[in-house]
C-alpha positions in Angstrom: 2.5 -57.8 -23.3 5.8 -56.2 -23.0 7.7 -55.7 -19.5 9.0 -52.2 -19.6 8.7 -48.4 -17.3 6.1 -46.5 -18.3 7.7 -43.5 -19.8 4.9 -41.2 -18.8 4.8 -41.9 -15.1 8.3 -41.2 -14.9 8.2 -37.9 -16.9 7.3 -35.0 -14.8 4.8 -36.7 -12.5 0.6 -36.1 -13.3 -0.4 -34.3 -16.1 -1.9 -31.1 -15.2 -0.6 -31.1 -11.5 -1.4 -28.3 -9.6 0.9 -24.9 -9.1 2.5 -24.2 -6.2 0.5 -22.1 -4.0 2.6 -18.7 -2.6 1.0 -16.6 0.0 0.5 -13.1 -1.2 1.0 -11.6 1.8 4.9 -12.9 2.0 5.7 -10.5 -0.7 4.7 -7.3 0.9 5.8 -5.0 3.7 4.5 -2.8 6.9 4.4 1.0 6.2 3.7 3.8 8.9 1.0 6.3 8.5 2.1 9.5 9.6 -0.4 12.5 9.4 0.9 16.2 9.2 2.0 18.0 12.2 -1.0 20.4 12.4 -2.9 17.5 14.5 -2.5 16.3 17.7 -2.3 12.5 16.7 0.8 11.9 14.4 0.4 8.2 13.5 -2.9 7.0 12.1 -2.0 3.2 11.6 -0.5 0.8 9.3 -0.4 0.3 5.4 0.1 -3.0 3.1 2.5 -2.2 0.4 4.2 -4.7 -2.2 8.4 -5.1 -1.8 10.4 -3.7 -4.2 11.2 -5.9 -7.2 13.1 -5.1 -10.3 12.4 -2.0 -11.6 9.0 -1.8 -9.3 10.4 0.2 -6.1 7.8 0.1 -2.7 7.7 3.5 -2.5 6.1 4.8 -5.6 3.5 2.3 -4.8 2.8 4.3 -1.5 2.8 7.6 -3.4 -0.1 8.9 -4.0 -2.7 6.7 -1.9 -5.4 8.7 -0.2 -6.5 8.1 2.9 -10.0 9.0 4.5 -9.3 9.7 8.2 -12.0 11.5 10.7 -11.0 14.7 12.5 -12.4 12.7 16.0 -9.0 10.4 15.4 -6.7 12.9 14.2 -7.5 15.3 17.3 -8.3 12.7 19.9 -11.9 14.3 20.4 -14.7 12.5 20.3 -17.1 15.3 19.5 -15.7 16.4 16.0 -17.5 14.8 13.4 -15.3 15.8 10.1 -13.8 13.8 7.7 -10.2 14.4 5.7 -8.9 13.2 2.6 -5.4 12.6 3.3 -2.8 12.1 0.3 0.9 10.2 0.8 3.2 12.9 -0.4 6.6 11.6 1.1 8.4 8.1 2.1 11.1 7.8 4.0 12.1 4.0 5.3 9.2 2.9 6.6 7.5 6.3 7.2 4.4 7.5 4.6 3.4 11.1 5.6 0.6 12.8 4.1 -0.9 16.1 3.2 -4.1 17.5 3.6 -6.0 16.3 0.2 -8.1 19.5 0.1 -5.0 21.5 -0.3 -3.7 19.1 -2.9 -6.7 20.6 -4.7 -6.1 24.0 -4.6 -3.0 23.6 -5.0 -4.0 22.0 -8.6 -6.9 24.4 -9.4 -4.4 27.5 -8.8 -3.7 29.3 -11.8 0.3 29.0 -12.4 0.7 32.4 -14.7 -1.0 35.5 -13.1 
């Protein structure tokens, strides 16, 4: 029997050792919900969005999302019992604000050449 290292224990460690585990949630930031000035309650709460990376920028991530808030929150009454679609249409720093998703609609469905 020969006296010697053995070459794969000193190569890289196990075979198939596990990955390193990184918390998804380190790699993403706070955003602001603002709602549009028309209600009484301008900040509706908080929103997950990834960092910007490369050529992947935070805000265009934000863009677009659509949120489905009740009029009872937006007002501060209990008794209303609506509920709005509301679409991110700006970012600015840490600031989403939103328009009314309805009106996003029309605004689609409206013929551009009369």
């Amino acid at each position: 029997m020969a006296v010697g290292k053995n070459k794969r224990l000193t190569k890289g460690g196990k075979k198939g050792a596990k990955k390193k585990v990184v918390d998804p949630f380190s790699k993403k930031d706070w955003y602001d919900v603002k709602a549009p000035a028309m209600f009484n309650i301008s900040n509706i709460g908080k929103t997950l969005v990834t960092r910007t990376q490369g050529t992947k920028i935070a805000s265009d991530g934000l863009k677009g999302r659509v949120f489905e808030v009740s009029l009872a929150d937006l007002q501060n009454d209990e008794v209303a019992f609506r509920k709005f679609k509301l679409i991110t249409e700006d970012v600015q720093d840490t600031d989403g604000y939103l328009l009314l998703y309805s009106f996003v609609l029309v605004l689609l469905k409206k013929p551009t050449i009369r």
